[in-house]
C-alpha positions as CSV (number, residue, x, y, z in Angstrom):
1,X,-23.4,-13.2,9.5
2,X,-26.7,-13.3,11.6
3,X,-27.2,-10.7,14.3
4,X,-29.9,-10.4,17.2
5,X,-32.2,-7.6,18.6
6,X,-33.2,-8.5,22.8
7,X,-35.3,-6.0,24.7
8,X,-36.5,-6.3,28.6
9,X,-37.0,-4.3,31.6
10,X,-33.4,-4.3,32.8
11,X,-32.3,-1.5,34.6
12,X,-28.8,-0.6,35.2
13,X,-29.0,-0.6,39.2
14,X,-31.0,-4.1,38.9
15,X,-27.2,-5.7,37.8
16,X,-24.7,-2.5,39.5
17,X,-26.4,-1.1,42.8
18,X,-24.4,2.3,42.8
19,X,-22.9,2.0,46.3
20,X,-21.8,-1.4,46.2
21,X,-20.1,-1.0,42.6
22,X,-18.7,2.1,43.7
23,X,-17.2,0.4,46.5
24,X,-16.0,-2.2,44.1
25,X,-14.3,0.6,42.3
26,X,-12.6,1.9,45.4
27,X,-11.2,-1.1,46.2
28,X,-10.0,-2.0,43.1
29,X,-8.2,1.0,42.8
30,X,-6.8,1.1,45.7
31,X,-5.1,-2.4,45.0
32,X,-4.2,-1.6,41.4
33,X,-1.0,0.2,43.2
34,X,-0.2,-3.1,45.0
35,X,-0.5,-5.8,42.6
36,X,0.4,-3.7,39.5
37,X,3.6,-1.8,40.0
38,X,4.5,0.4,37.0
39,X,8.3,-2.1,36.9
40,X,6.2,-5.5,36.4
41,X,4.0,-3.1,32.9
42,X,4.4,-4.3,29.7
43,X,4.0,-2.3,26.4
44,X,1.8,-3.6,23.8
45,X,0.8,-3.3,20.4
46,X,-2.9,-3.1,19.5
47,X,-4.2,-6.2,20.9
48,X,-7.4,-6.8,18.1
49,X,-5.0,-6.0,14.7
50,X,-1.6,-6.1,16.2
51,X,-0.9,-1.8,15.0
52,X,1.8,-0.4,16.2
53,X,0.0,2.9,15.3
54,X,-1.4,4.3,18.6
55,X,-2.1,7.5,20.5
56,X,-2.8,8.1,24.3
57,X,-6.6,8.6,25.4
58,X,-6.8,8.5,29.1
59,X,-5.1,7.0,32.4
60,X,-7.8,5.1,34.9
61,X,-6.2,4.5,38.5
62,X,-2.9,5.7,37.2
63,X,-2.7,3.3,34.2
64,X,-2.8,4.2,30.3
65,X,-5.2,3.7,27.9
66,X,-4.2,4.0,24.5
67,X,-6.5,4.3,21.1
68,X,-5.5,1.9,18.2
69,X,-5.2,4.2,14.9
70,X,-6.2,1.6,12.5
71,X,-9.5,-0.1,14.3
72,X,-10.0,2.4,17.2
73,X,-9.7,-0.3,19.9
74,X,-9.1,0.8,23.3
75,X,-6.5,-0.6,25.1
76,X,-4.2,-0.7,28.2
77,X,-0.9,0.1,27.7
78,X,1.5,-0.9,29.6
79,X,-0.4,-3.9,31.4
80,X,0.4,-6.8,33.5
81,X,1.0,-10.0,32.4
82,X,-1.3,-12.8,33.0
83,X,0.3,-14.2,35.7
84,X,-0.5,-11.0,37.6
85,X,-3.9,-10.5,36.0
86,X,-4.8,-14.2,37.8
87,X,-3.1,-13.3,40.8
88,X,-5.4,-10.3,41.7
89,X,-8.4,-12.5,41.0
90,X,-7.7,-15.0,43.3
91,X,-6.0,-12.9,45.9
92,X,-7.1,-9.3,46.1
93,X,-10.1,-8.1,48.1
94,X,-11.9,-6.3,45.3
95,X,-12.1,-9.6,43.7
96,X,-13.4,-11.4,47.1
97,X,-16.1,-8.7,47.4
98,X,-16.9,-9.0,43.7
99,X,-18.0,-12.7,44.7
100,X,-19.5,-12.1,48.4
101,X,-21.0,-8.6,48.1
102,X,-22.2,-7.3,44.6
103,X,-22.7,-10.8,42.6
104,X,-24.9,-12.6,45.3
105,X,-26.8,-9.2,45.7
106,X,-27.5,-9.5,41.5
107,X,-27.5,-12.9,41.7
108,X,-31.4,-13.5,41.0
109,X,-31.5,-10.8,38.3
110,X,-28.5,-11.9,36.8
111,X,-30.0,-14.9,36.0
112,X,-33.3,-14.1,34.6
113,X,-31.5,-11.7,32.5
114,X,-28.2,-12.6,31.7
115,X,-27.5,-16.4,32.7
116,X,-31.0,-18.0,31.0
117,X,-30.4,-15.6,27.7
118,X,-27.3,-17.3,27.5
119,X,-27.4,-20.8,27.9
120,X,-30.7,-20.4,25.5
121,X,-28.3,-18.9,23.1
122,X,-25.6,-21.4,23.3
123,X,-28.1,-24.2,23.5
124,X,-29.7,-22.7,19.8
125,X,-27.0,-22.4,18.0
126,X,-24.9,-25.6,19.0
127,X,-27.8,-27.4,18.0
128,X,-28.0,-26.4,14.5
129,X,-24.3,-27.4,13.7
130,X,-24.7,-30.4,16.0
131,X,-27.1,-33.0,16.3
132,X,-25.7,-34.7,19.2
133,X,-23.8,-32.1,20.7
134,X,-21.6,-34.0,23.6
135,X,-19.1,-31.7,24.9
136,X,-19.1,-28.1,26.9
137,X,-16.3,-26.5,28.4
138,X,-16.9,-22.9,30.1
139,X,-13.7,-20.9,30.2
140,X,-12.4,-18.9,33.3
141,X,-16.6,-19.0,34.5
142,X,-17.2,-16.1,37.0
143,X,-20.9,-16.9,37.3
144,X,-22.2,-19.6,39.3
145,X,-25.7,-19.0,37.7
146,X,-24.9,-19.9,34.3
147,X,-22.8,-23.7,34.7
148,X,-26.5,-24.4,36.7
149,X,-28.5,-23.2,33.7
150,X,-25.9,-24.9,31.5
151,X,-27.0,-28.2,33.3
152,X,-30.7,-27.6,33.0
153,X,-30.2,-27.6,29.5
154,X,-29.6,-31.7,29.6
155,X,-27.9,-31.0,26.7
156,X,-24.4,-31.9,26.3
157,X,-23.2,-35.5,28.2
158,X,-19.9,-34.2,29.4
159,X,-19.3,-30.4,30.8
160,X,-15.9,-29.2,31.7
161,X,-14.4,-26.0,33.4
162,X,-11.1,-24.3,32.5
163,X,-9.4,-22.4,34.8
164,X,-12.7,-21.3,36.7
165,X,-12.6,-18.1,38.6
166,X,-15.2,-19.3,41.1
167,X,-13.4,-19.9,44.9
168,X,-14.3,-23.0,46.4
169,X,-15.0,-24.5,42.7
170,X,-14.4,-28.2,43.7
171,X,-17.1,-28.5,45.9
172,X,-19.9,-26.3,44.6
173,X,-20.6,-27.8,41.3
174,X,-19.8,-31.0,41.7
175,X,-23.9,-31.7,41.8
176,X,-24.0,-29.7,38.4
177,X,-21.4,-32.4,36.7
178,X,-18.6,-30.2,35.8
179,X,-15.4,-31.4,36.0
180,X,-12.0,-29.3,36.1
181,X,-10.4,-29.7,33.3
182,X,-6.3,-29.6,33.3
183,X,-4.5,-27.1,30.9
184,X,-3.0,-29.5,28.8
185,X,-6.1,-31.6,28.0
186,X,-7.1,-31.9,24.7
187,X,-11.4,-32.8,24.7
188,X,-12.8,-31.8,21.3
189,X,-15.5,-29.9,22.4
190,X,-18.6,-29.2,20.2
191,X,-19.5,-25.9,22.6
192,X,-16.7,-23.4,24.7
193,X,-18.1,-19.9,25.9
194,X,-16.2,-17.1,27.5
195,X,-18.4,-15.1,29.0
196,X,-16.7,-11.8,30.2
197,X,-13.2,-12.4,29.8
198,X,-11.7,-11.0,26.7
199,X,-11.7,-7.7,28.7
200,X,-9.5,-8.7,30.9
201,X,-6.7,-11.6,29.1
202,X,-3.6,-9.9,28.6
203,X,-3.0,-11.4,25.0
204,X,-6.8,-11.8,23.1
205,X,-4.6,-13.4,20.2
206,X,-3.4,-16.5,23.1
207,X,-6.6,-16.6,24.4
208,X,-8.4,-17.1,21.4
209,X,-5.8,-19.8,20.2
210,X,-6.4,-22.0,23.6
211,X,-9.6,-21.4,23.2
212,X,-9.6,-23.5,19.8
213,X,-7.5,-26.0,21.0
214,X,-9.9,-26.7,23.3
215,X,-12.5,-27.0,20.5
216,X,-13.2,-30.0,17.9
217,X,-13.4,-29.0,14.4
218,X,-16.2,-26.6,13.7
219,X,-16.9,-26.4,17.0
220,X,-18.6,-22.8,18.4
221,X,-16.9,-20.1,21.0
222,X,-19.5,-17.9,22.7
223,X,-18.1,-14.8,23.8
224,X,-19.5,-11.7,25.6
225,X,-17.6,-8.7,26.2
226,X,-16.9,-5.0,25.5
227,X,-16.9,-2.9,22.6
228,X,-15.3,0.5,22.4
229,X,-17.8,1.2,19.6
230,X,-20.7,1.2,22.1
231,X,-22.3,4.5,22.6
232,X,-22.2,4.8,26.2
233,X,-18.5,5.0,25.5
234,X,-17.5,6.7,23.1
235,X,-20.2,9.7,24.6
236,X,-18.9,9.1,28.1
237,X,-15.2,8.2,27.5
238,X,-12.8,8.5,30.0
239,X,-15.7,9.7,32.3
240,X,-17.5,6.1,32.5
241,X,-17.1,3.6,34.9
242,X,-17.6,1.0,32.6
243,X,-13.8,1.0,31.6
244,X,-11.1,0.2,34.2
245,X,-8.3,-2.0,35.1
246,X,-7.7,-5.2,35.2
247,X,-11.6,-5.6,34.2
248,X,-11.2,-3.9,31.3
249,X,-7.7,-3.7,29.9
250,X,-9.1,-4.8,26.3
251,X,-12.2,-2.6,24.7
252,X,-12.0,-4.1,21.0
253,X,-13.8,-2.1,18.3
254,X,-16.2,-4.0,16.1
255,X,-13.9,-3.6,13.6
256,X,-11.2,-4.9,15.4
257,X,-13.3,-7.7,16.1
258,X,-13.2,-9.0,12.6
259,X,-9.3,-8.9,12.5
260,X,-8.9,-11.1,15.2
261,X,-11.4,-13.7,15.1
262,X,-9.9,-14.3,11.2
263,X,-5.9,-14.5,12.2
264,X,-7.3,-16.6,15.2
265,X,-8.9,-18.9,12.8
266,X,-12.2,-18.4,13.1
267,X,-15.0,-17.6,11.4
268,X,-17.6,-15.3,12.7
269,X,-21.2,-17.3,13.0
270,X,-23.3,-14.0,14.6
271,X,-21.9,-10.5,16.3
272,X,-24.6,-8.9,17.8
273,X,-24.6,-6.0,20.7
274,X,-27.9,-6.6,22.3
275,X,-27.0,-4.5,25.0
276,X,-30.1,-2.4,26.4
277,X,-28.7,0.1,28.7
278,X,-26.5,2.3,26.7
279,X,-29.2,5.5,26.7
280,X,-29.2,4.8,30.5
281,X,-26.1,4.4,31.7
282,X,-25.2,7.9,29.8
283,X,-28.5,9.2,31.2
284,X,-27.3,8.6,34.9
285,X,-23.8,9.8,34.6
286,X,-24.7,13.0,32.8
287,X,-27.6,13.3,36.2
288,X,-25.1,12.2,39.0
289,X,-21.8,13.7,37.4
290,X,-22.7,16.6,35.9
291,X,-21.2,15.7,32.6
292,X,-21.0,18.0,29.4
293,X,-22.4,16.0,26.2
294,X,-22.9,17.1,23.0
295,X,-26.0,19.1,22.4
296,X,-27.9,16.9,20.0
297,X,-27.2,13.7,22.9
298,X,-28.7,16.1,25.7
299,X,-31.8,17.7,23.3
300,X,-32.6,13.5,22.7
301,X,-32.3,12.5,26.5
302,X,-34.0,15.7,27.9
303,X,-36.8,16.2,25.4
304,X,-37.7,13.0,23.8
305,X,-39.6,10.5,26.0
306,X,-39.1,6.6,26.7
307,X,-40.6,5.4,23.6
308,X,-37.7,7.8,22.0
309,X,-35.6,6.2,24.0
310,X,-36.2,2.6,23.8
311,X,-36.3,3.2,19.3
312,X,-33.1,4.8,19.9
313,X,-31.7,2.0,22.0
314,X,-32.8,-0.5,18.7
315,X,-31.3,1.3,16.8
316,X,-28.0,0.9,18.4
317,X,-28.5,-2.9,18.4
318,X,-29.4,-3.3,15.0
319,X,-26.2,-1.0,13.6
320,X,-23.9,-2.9,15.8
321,X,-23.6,0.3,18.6
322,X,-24.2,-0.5,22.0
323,X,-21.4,-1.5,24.0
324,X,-22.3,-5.5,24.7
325,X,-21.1,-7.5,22.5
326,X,-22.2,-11.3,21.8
327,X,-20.2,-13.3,19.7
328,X,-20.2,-17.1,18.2
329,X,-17.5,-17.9,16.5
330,X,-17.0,-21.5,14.5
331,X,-13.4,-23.2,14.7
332,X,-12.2,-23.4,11.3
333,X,-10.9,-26.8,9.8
């Protein structure tokens, strides 16, 4: 299984100004009350390796989180269902201000450093299984930035999107040459990514399964998501912002990672967490939160310097321990 190390001068207001992700927050809380009432919950077993074997770990807006015993994902518990997971995303006003507020205001950074990576990274890998490579189908896209980096790639001859997130979907991209893509059709795609919703699916299991129908054999699923075995949080826990409902209602563990990608049928190509702003984001919230950390974490952020740092963030990459996780995963036969 390959794995990647990325390093560049992304800072953690450049992609989350404080006031307008805060505001996000507020509202999104707020709303939780009105779109998730505690009759419409459902329990759940682990979603990654299906334990029943779990213990409480914190609420967020009223909701519970629960820890898996087996592979220590993180997990809501109860949770909507999908139909009300959708629902808020097309109709609440955090998610309206998510689009008009905070993602235009990242929208050039987002794509020099998150949109570019990743279509370079889907372009490198479906390449090397496939030498004409004819078929791309994004799954519930949020981000406008990557479909038109997709389409500078010139790569595949027939893009799709299923069940975009993006309002007014129809009319922006038709220049890009997506096309919408029904639920029930079946298009044999070489190349599927997900980028930033196994958070928030209430079943990862279901997702993954449409996800490989959607695929031809051997075909790849890029993923990008959360991982409870970050160190941002597991040091902040339930005091980071970084975990919250419905964004975040599935926190798999690496480990947990592994189980379901296998009884999903597929085989795991590269998992990689080339996130860079773990030692940051637990730098700020210990400065504007006044939050207690062990003493060894606060001796290495107060009396080491950046170089320190920056080893310190490699070396979370390289042993598979910052919370961003990249995954490519290849349908099995």
């Amino acid at each position: 299984m390959r794995q990647v190390v990325m390093f560049d001068d992304v800072r953690e207001l450049e992609l989350w100004p404080s006031k307008l992700f805060d505001k996000y927050l507020d509202l999104t809380k707020k709303e939780i009350k009105h779109f998730f009432t505690k009759d419409k919950l459902v329990d759940i077993s682990c979603p990654a390796c299906d334990s029943i074997d779990k213990k409480q770990a914190f609420q967020k807006f009223g909701l519970q989180y629960m820890e898996c015993k087996n592979c220590k994902t993180l997990f809501l518990s109860p949770r909507p269902n999908n139909d009300l997971i959708h629902k808020f995303y097309k109709e609440s006003e955090a998610a309206d201000f998510w689009y008009s507020e905070l993602y235009k205001t990242t929208i050039k950074k987002r794509t020099i450093h998150q949109s570019i990576p990743r279509a370079m990274w889907i372009a490198n890998i479906t390449e090397e299984f496939f030498q004409k490579p004819e078929i791309f189908v994004s799954i519930n896209t949020i981000s406008q930035s990557l479909l038109e980096e997709i389409s500078r790639l010139n790569l595949f001859k027939r893009k799709y999107l299923f069940d975009p997130y993006i309002k007014n979907i129809n009319t922006m991209f038709e220049k890009e040459g997506f096309k919408i893509l029904s639920k029930s059709s079946e298009i044999n795609a070489n190349a599927a990514s997900a980028f930033g919703v196994l958070d928030r699916v209430f079943s990862p299991k279901d997702f993954l399964k449409n996800a490989r129908s959607l695929l031809k054999d051997n075909g790849i699923l890029f993923i990008t998501t959360s991982t409870i075995s970050g160190f941002d949080l597991q040091v902040l826990w339930d005091k980071t912002k970084s975990i919250f409902p419905p964004d975040h209602i599935n926190v798999i563990s690496i480990e947990g990672f592994s189980y379901l990608f296998e009884k999903s049928g597929f085989e795991i190509i590269e998992l990689s967490t080339p996130g860079q702003l773990d030692v940051e984001l637990v730098k700020n919230a210990i400065k504007n939160n006044n939050i207690n950390i062990s003493r060894f974490i606060s001796y290495l952020l107060n009396n080491r310097d950046e170089n320190a740092h920056k080893s310190f963030q490699e070396f979370l990459q390289r042993f598979k321990l910052s919370s961003h996780v990249r995954i490519a995963a290849r349908k099995k036969e």
